[in-house]
C-alpha positions as CSV (number, residue, x, y, z in Angstrom):
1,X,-10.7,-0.7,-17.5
2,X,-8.9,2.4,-18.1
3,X,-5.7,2.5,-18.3
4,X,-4.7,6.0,-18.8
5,X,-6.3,7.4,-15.4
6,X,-4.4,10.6,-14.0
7,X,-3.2,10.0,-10.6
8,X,-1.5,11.8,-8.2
9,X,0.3,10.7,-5.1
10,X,0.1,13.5,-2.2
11,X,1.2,13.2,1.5
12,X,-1.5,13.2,4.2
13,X,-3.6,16.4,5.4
14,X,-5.5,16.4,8.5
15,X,-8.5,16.9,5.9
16,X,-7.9,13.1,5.2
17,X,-8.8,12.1,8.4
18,X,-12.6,10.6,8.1
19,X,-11.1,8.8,4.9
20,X,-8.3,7.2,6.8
21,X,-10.7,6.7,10.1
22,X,-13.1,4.6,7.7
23,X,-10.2,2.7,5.7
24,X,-8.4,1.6,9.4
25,X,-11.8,0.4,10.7
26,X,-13.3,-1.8,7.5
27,X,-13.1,-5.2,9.1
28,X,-12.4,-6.1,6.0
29,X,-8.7,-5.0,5.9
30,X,-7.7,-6.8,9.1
31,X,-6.8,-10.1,7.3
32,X,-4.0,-8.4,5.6
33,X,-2.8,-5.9,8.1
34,X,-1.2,-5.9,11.3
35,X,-4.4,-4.1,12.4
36,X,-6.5,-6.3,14.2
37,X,-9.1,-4.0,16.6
38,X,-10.2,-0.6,16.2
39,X,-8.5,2.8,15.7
40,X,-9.6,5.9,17.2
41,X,-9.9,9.1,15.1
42,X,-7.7,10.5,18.1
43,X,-4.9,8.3,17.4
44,X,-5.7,8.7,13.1
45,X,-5.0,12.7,13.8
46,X,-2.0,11.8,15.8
47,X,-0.7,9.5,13.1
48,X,-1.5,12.3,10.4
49,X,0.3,14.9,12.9
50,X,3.4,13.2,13.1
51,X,3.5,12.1,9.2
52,X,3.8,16.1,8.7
53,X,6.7,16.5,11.2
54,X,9.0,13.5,10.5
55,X,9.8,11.5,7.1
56,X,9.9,7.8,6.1
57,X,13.3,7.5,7.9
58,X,12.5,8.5,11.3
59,X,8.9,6.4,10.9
60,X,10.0,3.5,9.1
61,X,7.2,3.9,6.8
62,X,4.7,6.0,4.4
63,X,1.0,6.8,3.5
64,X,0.3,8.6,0.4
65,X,-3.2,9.3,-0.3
66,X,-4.4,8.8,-4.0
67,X,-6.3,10.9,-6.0
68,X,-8.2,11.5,-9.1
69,X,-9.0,14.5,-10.8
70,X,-10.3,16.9,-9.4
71,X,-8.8,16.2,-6.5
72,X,-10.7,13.5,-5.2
73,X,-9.0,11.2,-2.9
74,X,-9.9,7.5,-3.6
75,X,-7.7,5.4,-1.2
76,X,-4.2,5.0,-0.1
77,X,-0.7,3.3,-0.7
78,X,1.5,2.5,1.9
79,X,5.6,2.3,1.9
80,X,5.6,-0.1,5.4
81,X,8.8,-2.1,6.8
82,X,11.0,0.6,5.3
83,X,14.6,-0.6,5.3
84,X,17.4,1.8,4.2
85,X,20.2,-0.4,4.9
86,X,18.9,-3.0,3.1
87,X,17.3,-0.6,0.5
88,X,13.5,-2.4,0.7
89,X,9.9,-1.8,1.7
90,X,6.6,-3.3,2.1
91,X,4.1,-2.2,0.1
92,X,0.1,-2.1,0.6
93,X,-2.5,-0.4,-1.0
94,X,-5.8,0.3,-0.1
95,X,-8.7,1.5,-2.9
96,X,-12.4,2.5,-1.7
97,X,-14.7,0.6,-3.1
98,X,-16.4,2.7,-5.9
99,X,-13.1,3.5,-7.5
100,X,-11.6,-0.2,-7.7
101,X,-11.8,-2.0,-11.0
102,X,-10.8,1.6,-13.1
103,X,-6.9,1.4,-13.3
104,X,-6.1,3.7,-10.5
105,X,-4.2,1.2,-8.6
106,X,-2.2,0.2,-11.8
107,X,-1.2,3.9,-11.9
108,X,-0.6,4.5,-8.2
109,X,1.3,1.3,-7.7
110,X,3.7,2.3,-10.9
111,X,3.7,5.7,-9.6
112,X,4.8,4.7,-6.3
113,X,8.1,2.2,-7.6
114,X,9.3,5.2,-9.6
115,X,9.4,7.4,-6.7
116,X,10.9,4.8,-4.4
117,X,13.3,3.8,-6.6
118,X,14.2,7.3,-7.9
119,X,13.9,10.0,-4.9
120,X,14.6,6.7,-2.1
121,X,17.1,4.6,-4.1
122,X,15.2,1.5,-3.4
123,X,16.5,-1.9,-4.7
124,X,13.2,-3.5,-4.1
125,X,10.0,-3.4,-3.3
126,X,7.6,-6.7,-1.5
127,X,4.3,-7.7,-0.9
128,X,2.1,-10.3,0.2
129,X,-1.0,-11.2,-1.1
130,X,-3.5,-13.6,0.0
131,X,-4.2,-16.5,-2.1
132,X,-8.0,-16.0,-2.5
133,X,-6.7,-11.7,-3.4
134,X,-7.1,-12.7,-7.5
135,X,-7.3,-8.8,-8.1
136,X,-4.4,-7.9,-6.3
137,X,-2.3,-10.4,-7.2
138,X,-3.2,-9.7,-10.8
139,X,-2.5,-5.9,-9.8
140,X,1.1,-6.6,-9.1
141,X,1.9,-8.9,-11.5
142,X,0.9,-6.5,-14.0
143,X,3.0,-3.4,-12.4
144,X,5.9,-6.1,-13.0
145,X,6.0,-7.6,-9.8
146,X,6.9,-11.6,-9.6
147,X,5.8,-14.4,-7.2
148,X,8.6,-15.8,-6.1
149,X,7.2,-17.7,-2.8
150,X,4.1,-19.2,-1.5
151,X,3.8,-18.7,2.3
152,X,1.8,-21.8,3.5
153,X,-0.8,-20.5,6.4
154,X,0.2,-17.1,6.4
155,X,-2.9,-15.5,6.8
156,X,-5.8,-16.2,9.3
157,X,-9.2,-15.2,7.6
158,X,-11.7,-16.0,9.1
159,X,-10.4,-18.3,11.6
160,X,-9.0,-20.4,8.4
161,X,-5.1,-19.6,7.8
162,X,-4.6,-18.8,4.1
163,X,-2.0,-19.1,1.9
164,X,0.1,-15.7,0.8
165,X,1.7,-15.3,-2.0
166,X,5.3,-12.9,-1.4
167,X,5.9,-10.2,-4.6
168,X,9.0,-8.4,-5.2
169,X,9.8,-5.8,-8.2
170,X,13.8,-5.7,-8.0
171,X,14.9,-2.1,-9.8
172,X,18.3,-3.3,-11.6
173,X,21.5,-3.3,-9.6
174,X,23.2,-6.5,-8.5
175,X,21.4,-9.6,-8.0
């Protein structure tokens, strides 16, 4: 693996809109998300339109596109269930399938905590994994990230409910 990929974090373009189509249709990312049936590219543009007018506060949440050098956009990471009062978020990530397994989601994912916890004062940042997810799990564990639950039945893959596991990266403050 390598570990000293250059990443960068950008905000959506409408040029991004065939990438995002294809990641909000794989069938394979409806376990995990909130997503269970299609998405036009019609409503895609009109997500990417409004992601260019209004910020994470009036959405509630984030996509940032990941790239590689030269510009190459590889997947995306999402800031989702954005709380400012309480000073948390959800995050997922999302890698295309050629680019997995080279450290890029190590990078994004440590790229991503500084920002929210710099530029968005975040105390915390949360995700949940599915049990059978080894990769990711591994993925956030190694950005620092602990388990600190096991949500029995939490998932439903493939009519089977799944076990997740919940991960949170607390950024110093008061516990």
């Amino acid at each position: 693996m390598n570990t000293s990929v250059q990443v960068r974090l950008r905000a959506l373009e409408m040029s991004d809109l065939e990438m995002l189509y294809e990641v909000e249709n794989d069938s394979r990312f409806y376990e995990s998300s909130s997503n269970l049936m299609p998405l036009s590219r019609g409503a895609m543009k009109q997500f990417i339109q409004l992601s260019l007018t209004q910020d994470i506060y009036a959405m509630r949440q984030l996509r940032l596109v990941i790239e590689v050098q030269p510009s190459t956009a590889v997947g995306f990471i999402d800031l989702v269930e954005f709380s400012p009062e309480h000073r948390r978020a959800e995050v997922g990530i999302a890698i295309l399938s050629p680019y997995r397994h080279q450290g890029i989601a190590t990078a994004a994912l440590k790229q991503l905590c500084d920002w929210a916890s710099q530029q968005l004062s975040l105390v915390q940042l949360y995700a949940y994994v599915q049990s059978e997810n080894i990769a990711s799990q591994a993925l956030f564990q190694k950005v620092g990230f602990q388990s600190i639950a096991i949500l029995p039945s939490w998932f439903v893959k493939s009519g089977k409910t799944q076990n997740a596991h919940l991960f949170q990266c607390v950024f110093g403050g008061d516990s």
